[in-house]
C-alpha positions in Angstrom: 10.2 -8.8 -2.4 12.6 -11.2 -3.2 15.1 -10.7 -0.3 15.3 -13.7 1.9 14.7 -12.3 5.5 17.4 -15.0 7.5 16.6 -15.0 10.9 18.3 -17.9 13.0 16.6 -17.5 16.3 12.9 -17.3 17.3 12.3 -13.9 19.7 10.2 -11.7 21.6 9.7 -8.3 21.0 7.9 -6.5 23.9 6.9 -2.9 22.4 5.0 -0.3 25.1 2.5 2.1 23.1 4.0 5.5 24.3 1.7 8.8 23.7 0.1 9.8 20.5 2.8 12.8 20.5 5.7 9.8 19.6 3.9 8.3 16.7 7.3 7.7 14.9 8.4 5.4 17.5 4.9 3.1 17.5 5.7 3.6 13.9 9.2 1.6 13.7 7.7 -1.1 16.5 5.4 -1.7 13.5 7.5 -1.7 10.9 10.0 -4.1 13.1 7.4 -6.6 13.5 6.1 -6.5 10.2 9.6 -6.4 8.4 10.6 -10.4 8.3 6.8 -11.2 6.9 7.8 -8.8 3.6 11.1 -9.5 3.9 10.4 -13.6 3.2 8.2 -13.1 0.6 4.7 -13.9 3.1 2.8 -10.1 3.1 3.0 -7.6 0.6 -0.2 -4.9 1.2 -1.4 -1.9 2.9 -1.7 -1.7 7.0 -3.5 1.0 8.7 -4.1 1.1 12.4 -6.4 3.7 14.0 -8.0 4.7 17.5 -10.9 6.7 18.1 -10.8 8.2 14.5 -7.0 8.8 14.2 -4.0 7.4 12.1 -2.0 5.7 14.3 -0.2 3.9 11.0 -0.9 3.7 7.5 2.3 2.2 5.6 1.9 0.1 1.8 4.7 -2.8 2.2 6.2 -5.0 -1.1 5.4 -4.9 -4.5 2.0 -4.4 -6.3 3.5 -6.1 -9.6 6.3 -8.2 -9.3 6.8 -8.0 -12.5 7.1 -4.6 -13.4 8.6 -4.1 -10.0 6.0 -2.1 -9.4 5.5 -1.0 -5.4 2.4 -1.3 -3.4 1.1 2.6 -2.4 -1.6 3.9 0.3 -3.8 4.1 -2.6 -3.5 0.4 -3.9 -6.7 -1.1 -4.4 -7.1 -4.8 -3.2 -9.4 -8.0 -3.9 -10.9 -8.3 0.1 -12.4 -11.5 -0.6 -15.1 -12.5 2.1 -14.8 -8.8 4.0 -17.5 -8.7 1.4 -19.9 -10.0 3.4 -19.9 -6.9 6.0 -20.8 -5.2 3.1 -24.2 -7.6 1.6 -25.0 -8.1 5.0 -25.0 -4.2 6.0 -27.1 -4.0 2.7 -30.0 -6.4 4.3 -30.2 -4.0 7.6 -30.5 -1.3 4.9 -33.6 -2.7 3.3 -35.3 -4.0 6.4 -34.2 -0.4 7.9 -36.9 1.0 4.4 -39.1 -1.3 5.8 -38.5 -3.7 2.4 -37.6 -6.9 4.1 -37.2 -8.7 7.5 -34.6 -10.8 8.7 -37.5 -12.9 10.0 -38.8 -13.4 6.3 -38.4 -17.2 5.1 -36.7 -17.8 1.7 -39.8 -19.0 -0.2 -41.1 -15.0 -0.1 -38.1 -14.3 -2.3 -37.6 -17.4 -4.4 -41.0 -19.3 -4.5 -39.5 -22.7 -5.9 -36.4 -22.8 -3.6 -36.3 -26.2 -1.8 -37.0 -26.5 1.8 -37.2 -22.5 1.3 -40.2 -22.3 3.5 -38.0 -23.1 6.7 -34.4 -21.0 5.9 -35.0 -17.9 6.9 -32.6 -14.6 5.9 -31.6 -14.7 9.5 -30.1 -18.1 9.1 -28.6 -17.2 5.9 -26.6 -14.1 7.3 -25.5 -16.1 10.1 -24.7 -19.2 8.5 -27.7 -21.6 10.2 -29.1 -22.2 6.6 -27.6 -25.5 6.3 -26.9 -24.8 2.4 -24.5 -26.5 0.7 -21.1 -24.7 0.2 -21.0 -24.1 -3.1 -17.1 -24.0 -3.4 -17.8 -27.6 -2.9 -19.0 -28.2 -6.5 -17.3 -29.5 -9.3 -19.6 -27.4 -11.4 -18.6 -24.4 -9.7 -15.0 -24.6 -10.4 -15.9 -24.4 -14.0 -18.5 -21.5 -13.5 -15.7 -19.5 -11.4 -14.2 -19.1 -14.7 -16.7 -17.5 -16.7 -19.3 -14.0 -15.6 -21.8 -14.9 -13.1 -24.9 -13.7 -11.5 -26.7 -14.4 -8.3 -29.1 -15.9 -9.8 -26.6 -18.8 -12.2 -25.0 -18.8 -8.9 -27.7 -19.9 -6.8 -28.6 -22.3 -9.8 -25.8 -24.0 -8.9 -26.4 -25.3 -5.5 -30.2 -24.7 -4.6 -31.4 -27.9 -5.9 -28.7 -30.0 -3.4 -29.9 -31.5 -0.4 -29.5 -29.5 2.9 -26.7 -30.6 4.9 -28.8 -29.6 8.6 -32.0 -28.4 9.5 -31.8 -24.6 9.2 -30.9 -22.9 12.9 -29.7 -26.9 14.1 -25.8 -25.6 14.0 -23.3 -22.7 12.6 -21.7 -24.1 9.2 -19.6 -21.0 7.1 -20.5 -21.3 3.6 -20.4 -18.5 1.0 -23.7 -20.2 -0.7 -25.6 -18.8 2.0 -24.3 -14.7 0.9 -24.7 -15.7 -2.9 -28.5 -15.9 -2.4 -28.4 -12.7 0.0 -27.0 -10.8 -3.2 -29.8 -12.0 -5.6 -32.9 -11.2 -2.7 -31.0 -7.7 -2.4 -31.3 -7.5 -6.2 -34.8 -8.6 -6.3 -35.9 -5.9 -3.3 -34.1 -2.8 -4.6 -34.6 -3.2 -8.3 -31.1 -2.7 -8.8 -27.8 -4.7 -9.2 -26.0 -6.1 -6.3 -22.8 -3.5 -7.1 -25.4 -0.3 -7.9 -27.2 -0.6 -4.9 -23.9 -0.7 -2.7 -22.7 2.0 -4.6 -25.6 4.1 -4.1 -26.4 3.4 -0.7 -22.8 3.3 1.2 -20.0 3.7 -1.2 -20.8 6.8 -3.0 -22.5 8.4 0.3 -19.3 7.5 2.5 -16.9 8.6 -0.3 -15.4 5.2 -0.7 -14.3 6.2 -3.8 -11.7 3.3 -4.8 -14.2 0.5 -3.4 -16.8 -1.3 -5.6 -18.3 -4.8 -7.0 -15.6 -6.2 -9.3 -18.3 -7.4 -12.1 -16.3 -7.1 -15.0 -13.3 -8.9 -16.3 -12.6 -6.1 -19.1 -12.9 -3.4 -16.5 -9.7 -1.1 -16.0 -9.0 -1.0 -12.7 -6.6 2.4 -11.8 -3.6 1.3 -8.9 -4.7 -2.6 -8.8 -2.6 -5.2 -7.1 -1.6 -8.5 -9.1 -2.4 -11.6 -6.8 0.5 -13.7 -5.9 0.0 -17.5 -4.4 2.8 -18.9 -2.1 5.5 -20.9 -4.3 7.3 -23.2 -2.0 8.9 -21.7 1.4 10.2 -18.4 -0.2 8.9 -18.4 -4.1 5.7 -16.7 -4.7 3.7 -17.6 -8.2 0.7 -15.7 -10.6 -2.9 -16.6 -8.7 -5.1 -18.4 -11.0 -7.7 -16.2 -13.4 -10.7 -16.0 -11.0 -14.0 -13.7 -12.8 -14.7 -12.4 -10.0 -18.8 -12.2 -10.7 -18.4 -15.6 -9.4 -17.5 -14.3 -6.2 -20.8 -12.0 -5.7 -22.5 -11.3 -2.2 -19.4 -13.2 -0.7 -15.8 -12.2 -1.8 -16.9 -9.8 -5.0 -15.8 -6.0 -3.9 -12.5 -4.3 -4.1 -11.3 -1.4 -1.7 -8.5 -0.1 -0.2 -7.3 0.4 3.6 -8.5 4.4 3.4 -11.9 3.5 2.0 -12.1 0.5 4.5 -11.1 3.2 7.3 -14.1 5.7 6.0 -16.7 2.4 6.5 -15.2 1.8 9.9 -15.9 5.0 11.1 -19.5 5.3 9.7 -20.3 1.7 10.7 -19.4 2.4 14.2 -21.0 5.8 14.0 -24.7 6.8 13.2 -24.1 7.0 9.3 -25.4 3.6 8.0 -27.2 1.7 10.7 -29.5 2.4 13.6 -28.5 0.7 16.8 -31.1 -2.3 16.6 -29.7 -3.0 13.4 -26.1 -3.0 14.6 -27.4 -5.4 17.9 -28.2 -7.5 15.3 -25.4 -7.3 13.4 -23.0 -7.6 15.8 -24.3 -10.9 17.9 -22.6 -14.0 17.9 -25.7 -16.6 17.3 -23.7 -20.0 17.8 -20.2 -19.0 15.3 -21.0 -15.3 13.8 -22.9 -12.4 13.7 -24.0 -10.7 10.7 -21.2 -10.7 7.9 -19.0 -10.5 11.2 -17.1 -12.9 14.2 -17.6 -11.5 17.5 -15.0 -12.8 20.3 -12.4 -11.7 22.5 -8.9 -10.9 22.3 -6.9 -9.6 24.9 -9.1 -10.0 27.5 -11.3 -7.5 24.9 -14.5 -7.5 23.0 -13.1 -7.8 19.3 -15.4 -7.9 16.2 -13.8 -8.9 12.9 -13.6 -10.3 9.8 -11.0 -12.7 7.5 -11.2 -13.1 4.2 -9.2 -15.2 1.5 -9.0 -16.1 -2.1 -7.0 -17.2 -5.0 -3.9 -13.8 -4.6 -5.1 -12.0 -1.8 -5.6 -12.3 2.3 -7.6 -9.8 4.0 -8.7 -9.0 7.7 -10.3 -6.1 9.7 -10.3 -6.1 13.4 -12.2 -3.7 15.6 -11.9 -3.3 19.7 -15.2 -1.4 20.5 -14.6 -0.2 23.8 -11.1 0.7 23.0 -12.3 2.5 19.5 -8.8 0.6 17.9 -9.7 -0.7 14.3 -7.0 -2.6 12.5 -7.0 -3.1 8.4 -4.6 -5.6 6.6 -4.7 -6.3 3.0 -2.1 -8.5 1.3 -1.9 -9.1 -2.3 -0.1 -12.2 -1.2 -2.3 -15.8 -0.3 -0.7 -16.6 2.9 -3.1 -16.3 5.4 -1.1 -14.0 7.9 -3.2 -10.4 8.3 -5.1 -11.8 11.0 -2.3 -13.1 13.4 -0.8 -9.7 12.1 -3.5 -7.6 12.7 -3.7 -9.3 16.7 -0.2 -8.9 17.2 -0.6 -5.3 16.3 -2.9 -4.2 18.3 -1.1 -6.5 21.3 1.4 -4.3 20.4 -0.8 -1.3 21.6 -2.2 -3.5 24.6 1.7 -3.6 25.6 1.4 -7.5 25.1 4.9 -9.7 24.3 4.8 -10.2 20.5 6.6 -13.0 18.9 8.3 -13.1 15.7 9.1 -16.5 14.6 12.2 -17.7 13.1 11.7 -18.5 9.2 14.9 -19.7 7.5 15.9 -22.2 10.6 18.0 -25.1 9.5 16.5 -28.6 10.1 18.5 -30.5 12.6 19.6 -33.9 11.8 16.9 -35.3 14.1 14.1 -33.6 12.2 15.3 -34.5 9.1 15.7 -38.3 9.6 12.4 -38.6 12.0 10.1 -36.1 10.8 9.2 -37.6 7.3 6.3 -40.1 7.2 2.7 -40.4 6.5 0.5 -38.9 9.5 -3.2 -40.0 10.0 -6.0 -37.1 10.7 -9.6 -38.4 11.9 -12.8 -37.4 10.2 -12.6 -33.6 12.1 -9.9 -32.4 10.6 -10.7 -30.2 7.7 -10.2 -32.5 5.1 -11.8 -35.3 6.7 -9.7 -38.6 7.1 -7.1 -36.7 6.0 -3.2 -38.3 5.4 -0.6 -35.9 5.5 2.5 -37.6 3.9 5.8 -35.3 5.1 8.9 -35.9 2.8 12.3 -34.2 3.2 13.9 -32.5 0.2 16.9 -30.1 -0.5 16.8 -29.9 3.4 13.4 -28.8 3.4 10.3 -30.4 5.0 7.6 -30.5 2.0 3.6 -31.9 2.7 0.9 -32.7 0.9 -0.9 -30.2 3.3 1.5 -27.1 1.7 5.2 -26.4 2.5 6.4 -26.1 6.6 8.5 -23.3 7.4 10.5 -24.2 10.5 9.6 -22.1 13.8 11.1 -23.6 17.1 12.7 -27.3 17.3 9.8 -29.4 16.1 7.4 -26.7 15.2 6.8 -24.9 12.0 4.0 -23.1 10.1 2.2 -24.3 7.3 2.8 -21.7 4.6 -0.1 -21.2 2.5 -2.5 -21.5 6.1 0.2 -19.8 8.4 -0.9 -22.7 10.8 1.1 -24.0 14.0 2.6 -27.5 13.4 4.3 -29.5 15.5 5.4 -33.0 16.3 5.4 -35.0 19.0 7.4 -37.9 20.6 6.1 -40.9 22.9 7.8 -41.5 26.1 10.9 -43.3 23.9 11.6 -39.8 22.4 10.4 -41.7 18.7 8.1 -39.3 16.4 4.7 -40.6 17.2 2.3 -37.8 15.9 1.4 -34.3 14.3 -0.7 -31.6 15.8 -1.8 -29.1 13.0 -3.6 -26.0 14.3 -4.8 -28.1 17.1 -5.5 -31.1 15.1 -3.9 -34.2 15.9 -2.7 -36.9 13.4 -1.2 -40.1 14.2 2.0 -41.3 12.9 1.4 -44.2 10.8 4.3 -45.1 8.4 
């Protein structure tokens, strides 16, 4: 983990999926690809990669404990973070499966006092239509993520704030909107949010390393320590997090075998019926149900991100192709899903491109590159100025450190987001683009 991968030169690496029968070959493509991500400090997890029910790859990379040097192992159990959602939002199909709920039902038949309750319905809360507040948005809530939590303190928190849209009007992701899902699946089944996972999928599926992570002063056996990205290289302790405060939306822990076993009933005939997976798996204006569904390669790909204070998470399924692809890192740098699409690219025979990630800066980046840069009210912090400075012959932001890639592009660390600058017709810096976003040079 604390090798410095040096790589001068950005490349291609074009791997051909050969038959089932040379596994050990598809094996080192992976491992090639995924080498100068562990190598630089930016993944440390479990990968497994499977098609139509069988290991393709299953490899633990870096260090579950830094500091007792301590390797990550296929059994290494990881914070998933908003993959937790699949999960609440598989439990809502389960009750309305016993005939307990609907997706149709409005708020108010669940929590009578609610505000505007009578016109949010659970299908606009499990595809993010609500219009509800994101509750990581609150002041209060960065006190509350400190201390044990239930859905109901939770939705205390945010129910009595105005809604932001009419419910249905557009698709806005908040994590408010699976908070209240966790206390309506408490209320129907009579049990708690982690007991009636447990019982009804877990235990059933023999998930056995996967649960709701209610409990500070619970042991847990083979747990990763979360790292947060220090600077280009350096890597740093997450902050404490009780994770109750995380319930419905980013709660559960699992690992990449247990997350295998759900893939194979969830696509099967072990948890849902058909209707309920139509449901599920619709897009209705941004996402499904606890799921994106889009296309990659020219594919049908369902998936899932997830992120939090020490980990990064993704699973990505091709349907038709029965591929499935798990990442967990224990590290924040939000790089399993561009991993987890160059993977299976991999398998698609698709060019794959490593970038380069201990470039020098050239003299012309770093005397014109520094400066402030000027995002309008669409970028994602609104009105945003990114001030660049140089130092030690590194390009450091307010918006997280820049790795260089190419001449004039490099990735936002924490993010892993394309950045690159841009010249008018003088060849003088004039702007930034940040995944996609463009800010104007202004000083």
């Amino acid at each position: 983990m604390n090798k410095i991968f040096f790589c001068l030169l950005p490349f291609l690496l074009v791997f051909q999926y050969e038959a089932r029968g040379q596994g050990t070959n598809f094996s080192n493509q992976i491992e090639q690809y995924v080498r100068p991500y562990v190598e630089s400090n930016n993944f440390s997890g479990v990968i497994l990669i499977s098609q139509k029910g069988q290991i393709l790859f299953h490899k633990a990379f870096g260090a579950a404990n830094l500091e007792f040097a301590a390797p990550n192992n296929l059994t290494t159990a990881f914070h998933v973070a908003s993959l937790s959602k699949i999960f609440t939002a598989t439990a809502i199909l389960l009750l309305e499966q016993k005939g307990l709920l609907s997706t149709q039902d409005f708020l108010s038949k669940y929590i009578p006092d609610y505000p505007s309750g009578d016109k949010i319905t659970l299908h606009h809360l499990l595809s993010h239509t609500s219009g509800i507040t994101d509750i990581n948005d609150l002041p209060a809530y960065q006190v509350a993520s400190l201390q044990p939590q239930t859905p109901e303190t939770l939705v205390a928190l945010f129910k009595n704030q105005p809604l932001e849209f009419l419910p249905g009007e557009k698709f806005q992701y908040t994590s408010s909107n699976y908070h209240v899902l966790a206390l309506i699946i408490e209320q129907v089944s009579k049990k708690t949010y982690g007991d009636f996972l447990n019982k009804n999928i877990f235990a059933p599926l023999g998930m056995n390393q996967t649960f709701h992570h209610a409990k500070m002063t619970q042991v847990v056996p083979n747990m990763a320590e979360g790292y947060d990205p220090d600077g280009r290289f350096g890597l740093q302790k997450a902050p404490y997090l009780d994770w109750s405060a995380k319930v419905g939306g980013g709660s559960l822990v699992s690992t990449a075998a247990d997350l295998q076993k759900w893939n194979q009933a969830l696509f099967g005939n072990a948890i849902l019926s058909d209707q309920s997976k139509i449901k599920m798996f619709t897009d209705y204006g941004g996402a499904g149900y606890g799921w994106y569904v889009g296309k990659q390669f020219d594919k049908r790909y369902i998936y899932m991100n997830g992120r939090t204070p020490g980990f990064c998470a993704h699973i990505g399924r091709y349907p038709e192709e029965d591929i499935n692809v798990v990442v967990l890192s224990n590290v924040n740098v939000f790089l399993p899903k561009r991993m987890s699409i160059d993977m299976a690219g991999i398998l698609f025979h698709q060019p794959v491109a490593i970038p380069s990630l201990n470039r020098p800066l050239t003299q012309e980046e770093s005397s014109q590159l520094p400066g402030k840069y000027q995002f309008d009210k669409t970028f994602y912090k609104s009105n945003f100025t990114m001030e660049v400075t140089l130092r030690d012959g590194r390009l450091i932001s307010n918006y997280g450190e820049l790795v260089p890639d190419q001449l004039f592009q490099f990735y936002q660390r924490s993010y892993w987001l394309k950045v690159s600058f841009t010249r008018d017709a003088g060849g003088k810096i004039d702007g930034i683009t940040v995944d996609g976003f463009r800010g104007v040079k202004i000083q």
